[in-house]
C-alpha positions in Angstrom: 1.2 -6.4 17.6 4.4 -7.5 16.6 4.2 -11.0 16.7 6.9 -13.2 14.9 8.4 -10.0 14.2 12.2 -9.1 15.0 13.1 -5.3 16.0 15.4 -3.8 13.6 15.6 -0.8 14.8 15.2 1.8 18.2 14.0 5.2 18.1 14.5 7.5 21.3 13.1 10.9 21.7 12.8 13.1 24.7 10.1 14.1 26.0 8.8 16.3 29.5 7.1 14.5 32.0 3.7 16.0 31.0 4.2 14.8 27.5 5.6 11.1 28.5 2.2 11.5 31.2 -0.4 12.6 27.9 1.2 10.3 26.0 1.2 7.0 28.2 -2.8 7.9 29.5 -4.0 7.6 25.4 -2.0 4.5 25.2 -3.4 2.9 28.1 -6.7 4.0 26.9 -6.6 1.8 23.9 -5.2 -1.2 25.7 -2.2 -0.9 23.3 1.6 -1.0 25.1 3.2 2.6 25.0 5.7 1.4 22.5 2.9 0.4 20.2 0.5 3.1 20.3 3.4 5.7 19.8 4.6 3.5 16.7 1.2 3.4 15.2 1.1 7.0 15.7 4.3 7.8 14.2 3.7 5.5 10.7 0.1 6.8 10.4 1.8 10.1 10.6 4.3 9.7 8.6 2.0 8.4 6.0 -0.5 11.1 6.0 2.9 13.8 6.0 4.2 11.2 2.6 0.8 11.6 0.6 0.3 15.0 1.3 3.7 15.8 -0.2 3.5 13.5 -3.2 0.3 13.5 -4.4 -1.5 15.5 -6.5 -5.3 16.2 -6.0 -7.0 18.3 -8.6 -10.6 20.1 -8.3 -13.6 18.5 -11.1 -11.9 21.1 -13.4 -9.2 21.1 -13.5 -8.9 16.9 -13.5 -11.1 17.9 -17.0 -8.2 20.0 -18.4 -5.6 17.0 -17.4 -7.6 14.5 -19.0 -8.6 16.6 -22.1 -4.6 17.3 -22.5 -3.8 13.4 -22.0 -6.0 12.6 -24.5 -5.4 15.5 -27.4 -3.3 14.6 -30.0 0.5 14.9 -29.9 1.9 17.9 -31.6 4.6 17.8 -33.9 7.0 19.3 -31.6 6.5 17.3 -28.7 6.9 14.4 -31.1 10.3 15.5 -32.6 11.0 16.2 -29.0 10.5 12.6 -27.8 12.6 11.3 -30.3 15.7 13.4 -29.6 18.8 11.1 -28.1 19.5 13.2 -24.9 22.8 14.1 -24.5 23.2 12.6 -21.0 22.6 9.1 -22.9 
């Protein structure tokens, strides 16, 4: 609920009278107001569509192989590397 909360901002979409129909029979389902179910919907959405773009899940293995090349020793050419002033600076 948005309580003591101001709206910022609106969001329209269209939709066909069988989607507005699916749509408003899950909200009233819930007992949640068509505006919130759909805005639950939309941020859990968008969430799940955020992590599953910018996070990285490795198998047993392969999170072995990361953690074994974390903790190896630097080499010497990754050190002189790192110490290079890039030319951007």
């Amino acid at each position: 609920m948005m309580t003591g909360q101001q709206q910022a901002s609106q969001f329209s979409i269209s939709l066909t009278d069988e989607q507005y129909a699916l749509i408003a029979h899950a909200a009233s389902l819930t007992g949640l107001t068509l505006s919130h179910w759909a805005t639950q919907h939309l941020i859990d959405a968008a969430c799940y569509e955020i992590n599953k773009e910018t996070t990285l899940q490795l198998d047993s293995a392969s999170f072995d192989i990361f953690i074994a090349a974390l903790e190896a020793p630097t080499s010497d050419a990754a050190k002189e590397l790192v110490a290079r002033n890039p030319q951007w600076a």
